[in-house]
C-alpha positions as CSV (number, residue, x, y, z in Angstrom):
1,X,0.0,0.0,0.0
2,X,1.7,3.3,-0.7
3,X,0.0,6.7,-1.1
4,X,-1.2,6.1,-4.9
5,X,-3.1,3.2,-3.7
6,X,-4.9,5.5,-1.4
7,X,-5.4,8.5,-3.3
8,X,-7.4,5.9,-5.8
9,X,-9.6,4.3,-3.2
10,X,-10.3,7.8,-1.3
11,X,-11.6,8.8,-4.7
12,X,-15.0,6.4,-4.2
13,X,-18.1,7.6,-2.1
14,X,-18.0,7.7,1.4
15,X,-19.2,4.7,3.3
16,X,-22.0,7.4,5.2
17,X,-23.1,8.4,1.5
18,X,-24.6,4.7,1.1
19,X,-28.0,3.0,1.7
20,X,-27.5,0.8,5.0
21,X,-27.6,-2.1,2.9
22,X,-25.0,-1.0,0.2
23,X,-22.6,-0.5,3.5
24,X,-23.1,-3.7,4.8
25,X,-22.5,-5.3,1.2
26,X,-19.1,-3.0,1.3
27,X,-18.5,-4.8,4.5
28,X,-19.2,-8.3,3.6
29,X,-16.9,-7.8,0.3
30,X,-14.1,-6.8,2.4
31,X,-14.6,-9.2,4.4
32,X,-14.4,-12.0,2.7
33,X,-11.5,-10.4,0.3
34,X,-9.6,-10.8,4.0
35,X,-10.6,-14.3,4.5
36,X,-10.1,-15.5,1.2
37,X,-6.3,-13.5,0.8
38,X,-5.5,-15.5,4.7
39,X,-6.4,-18.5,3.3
40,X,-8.5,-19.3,5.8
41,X,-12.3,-20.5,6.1
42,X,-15.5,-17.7,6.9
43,X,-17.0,-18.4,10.3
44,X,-20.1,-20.3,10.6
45,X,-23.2,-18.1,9.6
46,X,-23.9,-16.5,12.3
47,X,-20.4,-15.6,13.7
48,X,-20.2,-13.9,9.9
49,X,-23.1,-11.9,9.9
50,X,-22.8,-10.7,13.4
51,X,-19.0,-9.8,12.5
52,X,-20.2,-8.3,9.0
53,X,-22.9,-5.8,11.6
54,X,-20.1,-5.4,14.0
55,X,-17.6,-3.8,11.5
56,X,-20.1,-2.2,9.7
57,X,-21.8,-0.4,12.5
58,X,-18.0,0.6,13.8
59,X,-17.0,1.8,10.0
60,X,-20.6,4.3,10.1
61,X,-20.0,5.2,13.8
62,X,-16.3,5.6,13.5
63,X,-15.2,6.3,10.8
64,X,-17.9,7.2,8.3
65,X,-15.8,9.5,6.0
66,X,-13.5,6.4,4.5
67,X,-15.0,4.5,1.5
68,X,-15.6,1.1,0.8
69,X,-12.7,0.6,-1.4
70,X,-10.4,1.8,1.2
71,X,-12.2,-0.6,3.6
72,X,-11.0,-2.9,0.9
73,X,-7.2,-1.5,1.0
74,X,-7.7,-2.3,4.6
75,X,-8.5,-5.9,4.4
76,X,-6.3,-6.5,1.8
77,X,-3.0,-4.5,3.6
78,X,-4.3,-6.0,6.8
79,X,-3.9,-9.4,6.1
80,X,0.2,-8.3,4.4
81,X,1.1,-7.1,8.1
82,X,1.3,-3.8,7.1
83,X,-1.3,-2.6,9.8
84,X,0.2,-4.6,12.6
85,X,1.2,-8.1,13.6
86,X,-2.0,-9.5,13.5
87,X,-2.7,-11.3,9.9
88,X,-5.7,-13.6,10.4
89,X,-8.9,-11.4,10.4
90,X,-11.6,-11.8,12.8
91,X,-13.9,-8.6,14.2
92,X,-11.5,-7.1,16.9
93,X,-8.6,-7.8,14.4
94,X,-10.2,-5.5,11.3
95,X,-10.8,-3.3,14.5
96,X,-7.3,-2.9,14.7
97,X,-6.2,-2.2,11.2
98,X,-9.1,0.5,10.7
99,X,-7.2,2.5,13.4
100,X,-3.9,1.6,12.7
101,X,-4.9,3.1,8.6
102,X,-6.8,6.3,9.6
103,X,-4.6,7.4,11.9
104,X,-1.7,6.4,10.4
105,X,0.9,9.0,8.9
106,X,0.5,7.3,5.2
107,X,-3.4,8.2,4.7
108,X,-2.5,11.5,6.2
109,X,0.5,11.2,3.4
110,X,-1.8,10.7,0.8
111,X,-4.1,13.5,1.4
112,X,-1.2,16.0,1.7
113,X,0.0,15.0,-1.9
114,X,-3.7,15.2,-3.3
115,X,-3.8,18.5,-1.9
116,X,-0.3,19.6,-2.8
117,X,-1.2,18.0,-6.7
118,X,-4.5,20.4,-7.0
119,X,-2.5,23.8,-5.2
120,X,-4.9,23.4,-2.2
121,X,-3.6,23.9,1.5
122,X,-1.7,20.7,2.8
123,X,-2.1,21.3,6.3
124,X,-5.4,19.5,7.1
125,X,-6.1,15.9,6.6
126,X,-9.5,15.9,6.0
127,X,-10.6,16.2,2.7
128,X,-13.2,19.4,2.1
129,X,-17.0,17.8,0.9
130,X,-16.7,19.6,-2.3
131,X,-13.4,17.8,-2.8
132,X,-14.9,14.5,-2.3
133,X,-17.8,15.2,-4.0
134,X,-15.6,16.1,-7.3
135,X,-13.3,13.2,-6.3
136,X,-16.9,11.2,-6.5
137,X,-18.0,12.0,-9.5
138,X,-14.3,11.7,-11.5
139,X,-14.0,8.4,-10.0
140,X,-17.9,7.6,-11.1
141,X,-16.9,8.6,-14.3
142,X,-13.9,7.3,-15.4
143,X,-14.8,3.5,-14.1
144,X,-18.0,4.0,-16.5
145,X,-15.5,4.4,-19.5
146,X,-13.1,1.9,-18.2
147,X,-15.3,-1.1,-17.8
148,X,-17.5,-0.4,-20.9
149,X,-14.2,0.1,-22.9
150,X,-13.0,-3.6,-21.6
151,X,-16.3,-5.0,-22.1
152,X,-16.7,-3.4,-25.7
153,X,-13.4,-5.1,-26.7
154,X,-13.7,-8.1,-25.1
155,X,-17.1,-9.1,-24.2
156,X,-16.7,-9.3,-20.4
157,X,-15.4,-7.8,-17.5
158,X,-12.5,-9.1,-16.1
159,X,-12.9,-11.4,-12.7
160,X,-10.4,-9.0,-11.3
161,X,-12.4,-6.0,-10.9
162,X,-13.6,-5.8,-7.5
163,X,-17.5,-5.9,-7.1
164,X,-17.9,-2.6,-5.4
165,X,-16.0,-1.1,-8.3
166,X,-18.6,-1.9,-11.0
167,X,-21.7,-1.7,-8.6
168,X,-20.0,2.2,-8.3
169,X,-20.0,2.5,-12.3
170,X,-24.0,0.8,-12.6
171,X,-24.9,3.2,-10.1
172,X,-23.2,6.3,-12.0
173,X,-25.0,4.9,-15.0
174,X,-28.6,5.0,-13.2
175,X,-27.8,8.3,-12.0
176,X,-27.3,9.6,-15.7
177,X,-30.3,7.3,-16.9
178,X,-28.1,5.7,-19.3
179,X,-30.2,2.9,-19.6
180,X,-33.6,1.6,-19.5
181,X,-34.1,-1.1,-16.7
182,X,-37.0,-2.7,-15.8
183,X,-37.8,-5.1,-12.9
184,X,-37.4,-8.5,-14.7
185,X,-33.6,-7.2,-15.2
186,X,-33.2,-6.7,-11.5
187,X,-34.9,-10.5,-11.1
188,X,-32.2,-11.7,-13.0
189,X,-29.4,-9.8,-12.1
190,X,-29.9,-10.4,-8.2
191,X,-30.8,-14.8,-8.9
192,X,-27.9,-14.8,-10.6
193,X,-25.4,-13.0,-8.5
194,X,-27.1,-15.1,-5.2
195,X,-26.1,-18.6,-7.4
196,X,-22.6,-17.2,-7.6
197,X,-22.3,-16.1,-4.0
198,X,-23.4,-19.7,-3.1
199,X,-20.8,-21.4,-5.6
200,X,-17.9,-18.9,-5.2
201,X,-17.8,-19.2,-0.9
202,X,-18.7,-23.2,-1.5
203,X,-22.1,-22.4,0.8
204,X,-25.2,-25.1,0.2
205,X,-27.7,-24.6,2.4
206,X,-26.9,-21.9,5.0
207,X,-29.5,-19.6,5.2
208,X,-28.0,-17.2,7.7
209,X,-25.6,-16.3,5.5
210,X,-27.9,-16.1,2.2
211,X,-30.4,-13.6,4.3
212,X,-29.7,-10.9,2.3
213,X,-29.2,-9.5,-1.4
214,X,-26.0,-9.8,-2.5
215,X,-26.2,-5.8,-3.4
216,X,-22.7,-5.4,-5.1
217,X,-22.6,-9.0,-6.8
218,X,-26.3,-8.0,-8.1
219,X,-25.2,-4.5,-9.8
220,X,-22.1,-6.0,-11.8
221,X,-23.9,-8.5,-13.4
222,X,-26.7,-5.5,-14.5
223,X,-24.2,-3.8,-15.3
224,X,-22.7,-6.6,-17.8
225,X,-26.4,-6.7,-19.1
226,X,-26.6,-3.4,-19.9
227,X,-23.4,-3.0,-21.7
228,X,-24.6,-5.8,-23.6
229,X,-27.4,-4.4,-24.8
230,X,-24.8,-1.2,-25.5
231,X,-22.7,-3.5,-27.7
232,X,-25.3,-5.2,-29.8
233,X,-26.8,-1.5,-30.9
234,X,-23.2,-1.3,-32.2
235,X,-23.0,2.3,-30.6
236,X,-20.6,3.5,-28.4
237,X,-20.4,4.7,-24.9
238,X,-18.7,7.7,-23.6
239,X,-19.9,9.7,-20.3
240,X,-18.3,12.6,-19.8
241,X,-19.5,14.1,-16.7
C-alpha cells in the first residue's frame, strides 16, 4: 500500500453516502477479500453476519468518511502485516487495522500529496465535501468508461475487478439514466449474482448467510447486461460528466 493506492480508493463515495444495505454489502466484500487472501475459512453463519454488523456499525459510527474501497485496501494490507502483527482477520482484528490506517501518517501522506497536486492547502487531513464530492463523481466517471471500454473489446469484464468497483460504475450509470431497466432485469441480475455467491464461498444450504441480497454481486452482473445491450446496438459509450 503506498500513497497512490490511497489516493485511488479515497476517490469512491464515502461509506456514510450509502443506503445501509450497500454499506453492509461494502463490508461483507471486504470481508471475505480478508478471508479468502488468509487462506482461511468464513465463520459459521452467524459468527459472519454478526462480525459483518459489528464492522459495519463501527466503520458508520467511526469512521464514516472512508470508503468502501479503502475498507478494501484495509482488508487487503491488513492481512500483508502492514497494519500490525496481526494477519488472520476476525472482528476485533479489522478493529485494529481501521485504526492503525486512519490514523496512520500514510493516509495523512496521501491527502497532503492530493492536496499539494490540485495547489490546495496541505495542512489538514480531512478532505473538504466539495473535494470528495468532485473526487466522487471523477471516479464515477472514469470506471463507466473503463469497464465499458473492456467489455466493448472483449465481451466481459475481467474477474479482477472488485465488485464494489462496477456496482459504483451501474450506479453512476442509473444516475445519468443511461439505460432503460426494468424489474425482470433486477430478477435476474440479483438470482444470478445469489447462485454465484453460493458457488464462489462453497455455501449449500446456509440460510444465515444467504439472508440478504448480495447488493454489489447483483449491480455488476446489471451492469454486464446493460453494456450488452450497449454492444449489440453497435453504438458506443462515452460519459463525460
Amino acid at each position: 500500500m503506498d500513497t497512490r493506492d490511497i489516493i485511488i480508493a479515497a476517490s469512491n463515495p464515502a461509506m456514510n453516502t450509502y443506503r445501509q444495505e450497500d454499506a453492509t454489502e461494502a463490508v461483507r466484500s471486504g470481508v471475505d477479500r480478508a478471508y479468502g487472501l488468509a487462506d482461511v475459512a468464513l465463520p459459521d453463519a452467524i459468527l459472519y453476519e454478526q462480525m459483518v454488523k459489528d464492522v459495519t456499525d463501527k466503520i458508520l459510527r467511526s469512521y464514516p468518511y472512508i470508503t468502501s474501497q479503502e475498507f478494501v485496501l484495509v482488508c487487503e494490507s491488513g492481512v500483508a502485516g502492514e497494519l500490525g502483527g496481526r494477519t488472520k482477520p476476525n472482528t476485533a482484528v479489522i478493529f485494529g487495522w481501521l485504526a492503525n490506517y486512519v490514523n496512520g501518517d500514510l493516509r495523512k501522506e496521501a491527502i497532503r500529496n492530493y492536496r499539494r497536486g490540485n495547489r490546495q492547502d496541505p495542512s489538514t487531513t480531512s478532505l473538504t465535501r466539495a473535494e470528495v464530492d468532485e473526487l466522487n463523481r471523477a471516479a464515477t466517471v472514469r470506471a463507466i468508461n473503463v469497464l465499458w471500454r473492456e467489455y466493448r473489446d472483449t465481451g466481459r469484464l475481467a474477474d479482477d475487478h472488485l465488485d464494489g468497483y462496477c456496482a459504483m460504475a451501474m450506479d453512476g450509470c442509473i444516475e445519468r439514466d443511461l439505460f432503460s431497466i426494468g424489474e425482470e432485469h433486477w430478477k435476474a441480475a440479483k438470482e444470478y449474482a445469489a447462485k454465484q455467491y453460493r458457488r464462489q464461498n462453497g455455501l449449500r444450504g446456509i440460510g444465515a448467510v444467504l439472508n440478504y441480497s448480495p447488493v454489489f454481486k447483483t449491480k455488476r452482473r446489471l451492469l454486464e447486461m446493460c453494456f450488452a445491450g450497449q454492444k449489440a446496438t453497435g453504438r458506443d459509450l462515452i460519459v463525460s460528466v
